[in-house]
N, C-alpha and C positions, 0 to 999 in steps of 0.2 A: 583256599588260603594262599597268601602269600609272602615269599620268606624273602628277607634280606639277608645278603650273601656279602663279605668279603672278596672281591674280586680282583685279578692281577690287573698292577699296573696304579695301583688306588684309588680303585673304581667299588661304589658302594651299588650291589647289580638286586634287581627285585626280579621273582620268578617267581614261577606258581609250583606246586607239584609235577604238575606236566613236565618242567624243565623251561617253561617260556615264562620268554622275559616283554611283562607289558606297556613298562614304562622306563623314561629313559633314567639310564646311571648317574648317582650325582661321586663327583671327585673330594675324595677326603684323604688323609692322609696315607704311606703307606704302611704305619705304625699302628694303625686302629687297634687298641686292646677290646675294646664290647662298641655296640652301637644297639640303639634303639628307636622305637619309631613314636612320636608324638606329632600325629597329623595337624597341620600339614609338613612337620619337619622330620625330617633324620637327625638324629643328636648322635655323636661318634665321638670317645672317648679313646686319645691316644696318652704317651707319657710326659708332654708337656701340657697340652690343651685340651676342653671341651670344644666340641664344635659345632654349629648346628647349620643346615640345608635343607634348604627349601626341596619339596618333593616336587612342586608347581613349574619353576624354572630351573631346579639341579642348581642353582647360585649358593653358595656360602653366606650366610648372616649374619655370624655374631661369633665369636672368637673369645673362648674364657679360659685364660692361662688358670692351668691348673693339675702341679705339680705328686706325682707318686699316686695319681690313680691307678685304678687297680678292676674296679666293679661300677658298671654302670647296667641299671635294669628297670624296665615300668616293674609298677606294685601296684595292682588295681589300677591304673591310671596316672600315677605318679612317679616320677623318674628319680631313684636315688643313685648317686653318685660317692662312692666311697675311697676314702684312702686306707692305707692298715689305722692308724686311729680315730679318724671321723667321720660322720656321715653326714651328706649335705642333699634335701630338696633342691631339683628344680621345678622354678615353677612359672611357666608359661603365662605372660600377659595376656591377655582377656585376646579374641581377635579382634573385637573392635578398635580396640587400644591402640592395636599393632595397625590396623589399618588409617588410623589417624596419625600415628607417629611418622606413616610415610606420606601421607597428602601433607602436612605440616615440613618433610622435608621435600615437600612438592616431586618424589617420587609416585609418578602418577601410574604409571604400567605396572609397575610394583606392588600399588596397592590395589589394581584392578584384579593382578590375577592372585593375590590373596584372599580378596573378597570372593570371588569364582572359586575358587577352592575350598572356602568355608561353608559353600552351599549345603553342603549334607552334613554339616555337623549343626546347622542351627534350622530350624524348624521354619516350616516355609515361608507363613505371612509375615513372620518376623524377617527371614530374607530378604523378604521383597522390598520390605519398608526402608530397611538398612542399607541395598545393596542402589538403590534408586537416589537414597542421599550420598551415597559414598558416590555415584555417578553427575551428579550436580554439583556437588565439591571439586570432584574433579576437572567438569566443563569448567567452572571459574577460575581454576590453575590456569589451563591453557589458556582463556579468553586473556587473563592477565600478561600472560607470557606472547600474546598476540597471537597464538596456535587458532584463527580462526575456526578452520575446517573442523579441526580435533573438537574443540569445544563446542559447534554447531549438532555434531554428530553425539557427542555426551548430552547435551542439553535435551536433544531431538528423543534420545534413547530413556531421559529420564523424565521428559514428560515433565517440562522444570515450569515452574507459575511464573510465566513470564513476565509480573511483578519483580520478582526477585532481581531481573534483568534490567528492566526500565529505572528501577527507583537506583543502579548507581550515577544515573543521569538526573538528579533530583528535578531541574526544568521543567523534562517530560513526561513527569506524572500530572495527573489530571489535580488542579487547584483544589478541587470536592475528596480525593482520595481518604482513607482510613486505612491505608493498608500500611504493617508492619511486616518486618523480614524475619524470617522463621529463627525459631529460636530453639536449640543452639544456633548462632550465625551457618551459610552456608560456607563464607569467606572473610577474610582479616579486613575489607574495604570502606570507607565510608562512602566513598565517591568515585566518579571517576578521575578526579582530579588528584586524590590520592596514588588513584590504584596507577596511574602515570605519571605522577612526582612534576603533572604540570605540562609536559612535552605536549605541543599542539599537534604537532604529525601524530604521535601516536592517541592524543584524543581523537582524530578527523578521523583513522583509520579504525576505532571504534564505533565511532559513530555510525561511520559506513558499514558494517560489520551488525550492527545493533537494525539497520535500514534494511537490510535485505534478507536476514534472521525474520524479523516480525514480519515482512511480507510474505517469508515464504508460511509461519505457522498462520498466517490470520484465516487461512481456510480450512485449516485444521481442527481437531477436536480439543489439542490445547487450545487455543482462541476461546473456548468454551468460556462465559460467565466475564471476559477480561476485555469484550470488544472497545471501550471505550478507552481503556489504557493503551492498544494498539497504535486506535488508527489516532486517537492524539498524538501519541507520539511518534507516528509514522509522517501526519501533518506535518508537528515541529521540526522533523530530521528534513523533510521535502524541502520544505518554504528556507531553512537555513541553507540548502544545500544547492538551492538553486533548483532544484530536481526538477525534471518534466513530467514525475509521475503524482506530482501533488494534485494538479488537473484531473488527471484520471481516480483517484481518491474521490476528488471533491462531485464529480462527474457519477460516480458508482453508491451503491447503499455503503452507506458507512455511521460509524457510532462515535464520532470527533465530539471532543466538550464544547459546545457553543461558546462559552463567554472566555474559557483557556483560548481556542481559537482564533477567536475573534483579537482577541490582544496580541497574538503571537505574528497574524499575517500584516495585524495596520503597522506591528513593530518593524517588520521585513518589508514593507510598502509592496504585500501580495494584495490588492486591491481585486484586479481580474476575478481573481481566487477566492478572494473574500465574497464576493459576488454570487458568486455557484454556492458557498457556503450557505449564503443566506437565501438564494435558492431551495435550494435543500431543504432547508430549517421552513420553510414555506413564508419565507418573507423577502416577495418579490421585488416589492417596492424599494426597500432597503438595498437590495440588488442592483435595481434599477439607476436608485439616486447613483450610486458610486460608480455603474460606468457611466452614467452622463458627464461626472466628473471628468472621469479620463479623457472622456472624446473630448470636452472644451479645455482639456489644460491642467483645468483646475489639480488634478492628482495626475500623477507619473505613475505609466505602468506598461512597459511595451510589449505585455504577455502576448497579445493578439493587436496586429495592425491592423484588422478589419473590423474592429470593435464596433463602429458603426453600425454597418451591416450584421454583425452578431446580434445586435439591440433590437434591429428593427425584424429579423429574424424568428429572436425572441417574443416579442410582441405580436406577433403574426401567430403563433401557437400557442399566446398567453388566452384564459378564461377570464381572466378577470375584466369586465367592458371597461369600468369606470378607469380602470389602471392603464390601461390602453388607449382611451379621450386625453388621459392624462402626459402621457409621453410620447403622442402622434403629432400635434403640434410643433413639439424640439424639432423630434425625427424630422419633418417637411420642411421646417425652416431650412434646418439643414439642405437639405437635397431632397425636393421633390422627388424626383426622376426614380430612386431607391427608400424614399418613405413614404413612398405610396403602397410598398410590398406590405404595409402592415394588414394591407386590405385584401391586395390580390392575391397573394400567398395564403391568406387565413384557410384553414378546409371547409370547404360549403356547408359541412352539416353547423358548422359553426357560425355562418353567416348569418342564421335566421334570427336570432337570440335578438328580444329587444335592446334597441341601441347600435346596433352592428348593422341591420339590414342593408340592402343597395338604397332606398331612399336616403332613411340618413346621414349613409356617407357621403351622397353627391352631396346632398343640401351642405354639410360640411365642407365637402373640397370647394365649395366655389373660391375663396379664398386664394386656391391654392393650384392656378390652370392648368398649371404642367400634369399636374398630379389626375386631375381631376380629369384630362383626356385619356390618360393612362388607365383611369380607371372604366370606365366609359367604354373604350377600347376592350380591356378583359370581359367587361359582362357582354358587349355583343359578338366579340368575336373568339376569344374564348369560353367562356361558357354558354355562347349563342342563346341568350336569353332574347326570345322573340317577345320585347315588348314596346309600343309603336315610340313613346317619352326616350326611353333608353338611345334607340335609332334615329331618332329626329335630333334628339339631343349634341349625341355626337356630328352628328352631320353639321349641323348648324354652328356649332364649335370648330369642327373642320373650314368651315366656310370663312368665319371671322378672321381665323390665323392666316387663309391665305390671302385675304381683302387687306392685311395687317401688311403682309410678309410684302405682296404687290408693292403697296406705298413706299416699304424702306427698301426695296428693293435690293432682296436679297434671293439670290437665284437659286443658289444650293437648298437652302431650306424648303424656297417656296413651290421648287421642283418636287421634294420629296415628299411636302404637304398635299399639293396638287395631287400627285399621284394615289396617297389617301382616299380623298374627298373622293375621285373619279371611282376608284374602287368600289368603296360604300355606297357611289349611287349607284354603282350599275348590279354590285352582287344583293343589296338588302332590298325587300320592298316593303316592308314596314314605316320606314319615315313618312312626313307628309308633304308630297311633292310640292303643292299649291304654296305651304309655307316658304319653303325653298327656294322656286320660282320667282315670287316676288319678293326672294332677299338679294337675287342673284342678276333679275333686269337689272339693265342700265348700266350694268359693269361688262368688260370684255371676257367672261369667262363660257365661252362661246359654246365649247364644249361640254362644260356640265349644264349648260340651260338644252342643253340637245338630248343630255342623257335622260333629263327631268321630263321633257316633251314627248320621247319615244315612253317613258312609264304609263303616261296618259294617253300611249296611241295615237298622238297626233305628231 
């Protein structure tokens, strides 16, 4: 058992039999005529007021002048308060009551360790229920009061439907949504435009706030059943915000609304971005068209200055052949030299696939000479495919450039072509000499007709 004591000084002291005192003293007046206990409160009756104190924080609550008392005492449960001629119930507000009365005066500590207190007076799953919205109540105090951390950590704690969070940003709910806000409300807000009376700073810092909240639950087990409200509106908050972790979104598994999206990055001229989306969503092509755009102009977007080279890249690890016939062309016009990677770069297991083989492509590049020695070049000497067409091929291409180069007389060039051609005759023996020989009499190439002669041992 434990008794409350009168103590000097007017101090209200709790002990046990023992003599120890296990909680702290709450301060009431030095006049106390009776005092009684109505958990969580001390009620103490002196000769002008009732009073009542919290046992949770020892704080004073509520102050009821009330003159020529005399008797205050529970009765089964109920606390009567007498003068010499009348007798008066008190009678205690529900806790619930008492705990709304103080989130409504946005005493938020207040109501939290009211709530903690009432734990053993209300039966457990009801607890839980109660004590988890009294904690999501709370997060939306502070969230409004800008108390980031505070409300991150209540939110975290209650395990709050991070709907409830997203839809004060109506924008960045998914266009498809159904979802309504729990009822009783959690908070007095419709928007966030309200819940800020309009201030841009303090929306931005919301927002920011609302941006790094959902990324840190999206791995969570709240995220549970909501991924689509997330990473939408994780999308919207990036693409408005400039952010650079929009890319890595759009880059990773993610559950963004395609057609919300889609209107939200052409609104922000995230084109780049929109690109990976439609990636994603398995539609390449559509990818594709939009950064052809950028690279010729047509759309602005200076997400990636190597956009180019990203496309051609891309196409080098795309499966689809025909899509690949399709935007090899562009890529060459462009720049041989680096759209020829769509070929050399592909991985060989990938080369064989009808449409892609090394005949096809030559027969294609001829078109396209630069490209078309570049590639020539990878099958014999990178992937040293020994076959006599491939080797003869090149060679005979080597040979023309520098018969070319001779005439315009360009020395740099035709020094490092030269250098080439001597190489290939002297390290392959695959080409057909006799071809070569009689492409190479009667010119001054004194050298390679020497290297072609010693092949034949004479």
């Amino acid at each position: 058992e434990v008794f409350l004591l009168a103590g000097p000084g007017g101090l209200g002291m709790f002990a046990t039999a023992a003599g120890i005192s296990q909680r702290a003293p709450v301060r009431w007046s030095e006049k106390v005529i009776e005092a009684a206990v109505c958990f969580p409160y001390v009620v103490a009756l002196d000769d002008e007021f009732v009073t009542v104190h919290s046992m949770l924080d020892q704080q004073r609550k509520q102050t009821l002048p009330f003159r020529e008392g005399h008797i205050l005492q529970d009765f089964e449960g109920r606390l009567l308060v007498a003068t010499h001629k009348q007798v008066y119930v008190l009678a205690p507000l529900p806790l619930e009551r008492q705990i709304q009365d103080l989130l409504l005066s946005h005493k938020v500590e207040e109501a939290l360790v009211l709530a903690k207190g009432a734990r053993k007076n209300i039966p457990k799953d009801k607890f839980q229920v109660m004590y988890r919205r009294i904690l999501q109540q709370a997060g939306f105090i502070q969230f409004a009061q800008l108390q980031f951390l505070e409300a991150k950590e209540l939110f975290r704690k209650s395990q709050l439907d991070v709907r409830e969070l997203i839809s004060l940003f109506p924008l960045l709910m998914p266009s498809t949504s159904m979802f309504t806000r729990s009822h009783p409300p959690l908070h007095e807000y419709a928007d966030l435009n309200q819940l800020t009376q309009g201030d841009q700073e303090k929306i931005t810092k919301c927002k920011h706030f609302l941006m790094s909240y959902l990324n840190e639950v999206r791995s969570t087990d709240v995220a549970n059943g909501y991924m689509e409200y997330i990473d939408t509106a994780l999308l919207k908050l990036y693409a408005e915000a400039n952010h650079e972790s929009l890319l890595d979104l759009l880059v990773s598994e993610n559950s963004c609304n395609l057609k919300d999206s889609i209107t939200w990055l052409e609104k922000h001229k995230k084109y780049f971005a929109l690109g990976l989306l439609y990636h994603y969503n398995g539609q390449d092509d559509n990818a594709l068209q939009l950064w052809v755009k950028i690279v010729n102009g047509d759309l602005q977007d200076t997400t990636r200055t190597d956009l180019f080279d990203y496309i051609v890249d891309f196409l080098s690890f795309c499966p689809n052949r025909d899509m690949v016939w399709k935007y090899a062309d562009w890529a060459l016009q462009k720049n041989e030299e680096i759209g020829v990677h769509i070929f050399t770069k592909r991985p060989v297991s990938e080369q064989q696939v009808d449409g892609l083989n090394p005949e096809d492509i030559i027969s294609y590049l001829h078109k396209y000479p630069k490209a078309l020695i570049s590639y020539l070049e990878y099958l014999v000497m990178e992937r040293q495919i020994q076959k006599e067409k491939f080797h003869t091929h090149l060679a005979v291409l080597y040979l023309d450039e520098v018969l070319q180069l001779k005439m315009r007389k360009s020395s740099e060039a035709l020094k490092l072509m030269q250098a080439k051609l001597r190489s290939l005759l002297q390290q392959s023996s695959l080409y057909r000499v006799q071809l070569l020989i009689g492409k190479i009499k009667g010119t001054d190439l004194h050298m390679e007709l020497a290297i072609l002669y010693g092949k034949l041992e004479e």
